[in-house]
N, C-alpha and C positions, 0 to 999 in steps of 0.2 A: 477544370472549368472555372470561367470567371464567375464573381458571387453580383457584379452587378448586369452581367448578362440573364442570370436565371432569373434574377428577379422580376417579379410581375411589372407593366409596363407601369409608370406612376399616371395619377389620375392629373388631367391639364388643369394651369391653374384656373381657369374662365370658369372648369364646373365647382373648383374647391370653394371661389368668392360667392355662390348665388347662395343667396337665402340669408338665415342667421347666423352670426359667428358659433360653431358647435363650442364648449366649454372644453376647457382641459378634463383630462380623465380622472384629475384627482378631486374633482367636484363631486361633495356626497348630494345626495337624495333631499337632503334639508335646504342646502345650499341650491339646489337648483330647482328646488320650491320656492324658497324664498325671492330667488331672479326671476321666475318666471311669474310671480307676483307682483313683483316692483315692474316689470314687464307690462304685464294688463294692467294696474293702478295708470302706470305713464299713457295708453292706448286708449284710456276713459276718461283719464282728462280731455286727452287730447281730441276726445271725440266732443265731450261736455263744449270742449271751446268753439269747436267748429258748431254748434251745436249754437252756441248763444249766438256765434256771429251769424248766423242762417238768418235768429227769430231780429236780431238787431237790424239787420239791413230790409227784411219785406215787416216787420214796422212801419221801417223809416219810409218805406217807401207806400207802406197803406196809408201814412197819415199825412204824406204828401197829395196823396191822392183823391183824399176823404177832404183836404181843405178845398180843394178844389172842385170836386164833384159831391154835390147836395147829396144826392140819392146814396150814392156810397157811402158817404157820413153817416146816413140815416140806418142802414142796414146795417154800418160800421158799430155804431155804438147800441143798436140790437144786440148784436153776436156778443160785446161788451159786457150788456148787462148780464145776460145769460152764462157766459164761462165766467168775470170775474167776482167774486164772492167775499174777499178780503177788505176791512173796509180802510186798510191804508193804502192797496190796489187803487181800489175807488178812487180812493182819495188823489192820489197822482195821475189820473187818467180824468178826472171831472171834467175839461176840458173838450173831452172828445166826447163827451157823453152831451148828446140831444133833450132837454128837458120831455117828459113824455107827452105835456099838451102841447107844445110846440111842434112834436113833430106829429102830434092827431090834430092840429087844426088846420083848415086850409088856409091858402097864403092868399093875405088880400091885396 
């Protein structure tokens, strides 16, 4: 008998490539703690980024839209006062902030 006849058929390469690179065999238990670590650290960044670029871009695009439309300014820099609390927040954002009698008096 031939020895590469008996052998089981080998797996195609299309299913070996899918998913993760599996690690060599001589990877201990530490080692593939530690990678799967540096793994999810990279996966949370990489979510944190996508993350600020989300709140960066419907900013830019609320405060585009608050110069433009009264009423949403007014509601804009409600919601403002109420979430921001910080007062060097405030501070960079005053601009968008409606003084309070300004926006309780009516417009003459």
């Amino acid at each position: 008998m031939n020895s590469e006849t008996d052998a089981p058929p080998s797996i195609p390469d299309a299913k070996r490539k899918a998913g993760r690179p599996r690690a060599s065999g001589t990877e201990t238990q530490q080692q593939r703690i530690e990678r799967l670590q540096a793994e999810l650290r990279a996966a949370q960044d990489a979510l944190k980024l996508a993350e600020e670029r989300r709140a960066s871009i419907v900013g830019a695009a609320a405060v585009r839209h608050a110069r433009k439309n009264p009423e949403f300014r007014r509601a804009l820099a409600a919601a403002l006062r109420v979430e921001v609390k910080s007062k060097a927040d405030l501070a960079a954002i005053g601009d968008l902030l409606i003084e309070r009698e300004a926006a309780l008096s009516p417009a003459s």
